[in-house]
N, C-alpha and C positions, 0 to 999 in steps of 0.2 A: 855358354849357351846350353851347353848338354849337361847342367844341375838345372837352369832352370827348365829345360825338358821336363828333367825326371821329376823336379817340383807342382810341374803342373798337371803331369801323366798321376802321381801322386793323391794330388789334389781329387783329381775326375774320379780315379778309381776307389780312391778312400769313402766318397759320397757312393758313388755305387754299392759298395755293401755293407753304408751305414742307412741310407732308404732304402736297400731290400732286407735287409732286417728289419726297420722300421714295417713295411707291409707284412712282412711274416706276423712280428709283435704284435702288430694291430687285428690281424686277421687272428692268431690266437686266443686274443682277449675276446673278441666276439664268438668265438668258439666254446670260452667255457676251459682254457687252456692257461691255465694261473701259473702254474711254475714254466712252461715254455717260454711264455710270454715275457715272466722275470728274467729268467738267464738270456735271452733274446737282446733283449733290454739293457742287457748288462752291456754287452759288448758293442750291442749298437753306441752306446752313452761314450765308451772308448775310441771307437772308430770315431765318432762325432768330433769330440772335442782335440783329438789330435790332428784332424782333417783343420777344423777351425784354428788351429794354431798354428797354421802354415798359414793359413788368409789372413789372419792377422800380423804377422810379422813381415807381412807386404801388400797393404790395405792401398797403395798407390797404384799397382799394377792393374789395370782390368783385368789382366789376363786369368789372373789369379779368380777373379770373379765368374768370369767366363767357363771358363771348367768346373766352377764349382757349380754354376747351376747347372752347365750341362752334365756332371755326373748325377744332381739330384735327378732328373729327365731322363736320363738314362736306368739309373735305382729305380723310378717307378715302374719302367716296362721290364725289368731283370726280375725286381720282387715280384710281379703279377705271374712271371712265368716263372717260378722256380716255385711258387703256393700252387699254381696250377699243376705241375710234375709230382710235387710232393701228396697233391692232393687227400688232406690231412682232413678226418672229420667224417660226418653221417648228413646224408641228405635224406630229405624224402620227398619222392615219384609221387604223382600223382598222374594216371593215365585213362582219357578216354578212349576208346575205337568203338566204332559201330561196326564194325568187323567181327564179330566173333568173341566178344570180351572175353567169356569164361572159358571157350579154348585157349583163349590170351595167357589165362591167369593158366591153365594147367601146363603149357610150356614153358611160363618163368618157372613155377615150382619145380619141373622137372630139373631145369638147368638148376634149381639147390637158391632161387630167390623167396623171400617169403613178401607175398601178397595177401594182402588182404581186402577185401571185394564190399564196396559200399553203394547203395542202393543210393542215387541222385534224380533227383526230381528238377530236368531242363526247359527250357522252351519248346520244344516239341515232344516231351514225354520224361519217361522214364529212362535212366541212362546207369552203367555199373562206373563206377570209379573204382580203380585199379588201384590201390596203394601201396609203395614199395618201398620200405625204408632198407636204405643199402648206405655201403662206404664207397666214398666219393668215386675210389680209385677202381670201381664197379660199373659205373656211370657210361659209360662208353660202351661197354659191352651190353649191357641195359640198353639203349638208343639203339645199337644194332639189331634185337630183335626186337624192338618195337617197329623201329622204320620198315623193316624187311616184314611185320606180319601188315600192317598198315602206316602209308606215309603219311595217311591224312590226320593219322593220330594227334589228336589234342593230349596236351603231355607241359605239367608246371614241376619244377625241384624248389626246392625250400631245401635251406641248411634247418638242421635239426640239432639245436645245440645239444640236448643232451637228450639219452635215450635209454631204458631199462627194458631186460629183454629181447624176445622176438625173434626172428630168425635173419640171420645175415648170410650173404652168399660165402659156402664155403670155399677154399682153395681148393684149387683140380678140379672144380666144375667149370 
């Protein structure tokens, strides 16, 4: 009883971080991240096929089945937040307020973000688009003063796969 425990505990946990590898892998390739995404790859391909060599050598048991899709289900919410933590990569901000825009813009600079201020033509006028190309792991603190200068802020991110130049929020700001 307590091999096939460990065989099934096994099973669940081997898929778990063979699809959250698979989501990292995946989310790297979309990134613009070719050797991560290879060595990712690598090992997920390991985990995979020794996970399946256990379902196979007991293709009669559901149970074995059972775990196996619940570790995949499981790998998907693991890998969504372990890329979320890592949060790997450059976005870019894109920010309305009718609040004050260009005071807006001169307290992200201050805090060390670099903005840059584009003239939009909306349904009721003329409006500044705020735009802030930052690292993901910046993102958070970004939304705090945007929320805190205006909640009503209109405000889209775009992953930016790839980016030359420009200013990025230093460390210690």
């Amino acid at each position: 009883m307590w091999i096939a425990l460990g065989n099934y505990l096994f099973i669940f946990f081997a898929r778990i971080c063979d699809v959250s590898l698979m989501t990292l892998r995946t989310l790297m390739i979309v990134r613009g991240q070719r050797v991560y995404a290879a060595v990712i790859g690598f090992f997920e391909a390991v985990i995979y096929i020794v996970a399946l060599n256990k379902i196979f050598t007991d293709l009669d048991n559901p149970l074995n089945l059972l775990f196996y899709a619940g570790g995949f289900a499981a790998g998907n919410y693991v890998g969504s937040f372990l890329e979320e933590k890592l949060a790997v990569g450059v976005l870019t901000v894109q920010v309305i307020t009718m609040k004050a825009p260009l005071d807006l813009t001169k307290k992200l600079r201050k805090k060390g973000f670099g903005v840059t201020v584009i003239d939009g033509r909306g349904k009721e006028g003329t409006r500044y688009i705020l735009q802030i190309i930052l690292r993901r792991k910046a993102v958070k603190q970004l939304r705090c003063i945007i929320d805190e200068w205006d909640k009503e802020a209109f405000w889209t991110i775009f992953d930016a796969r790839t980016t030359k130049g420009g200013i990025f929020l230093r460390k210690g700001k």
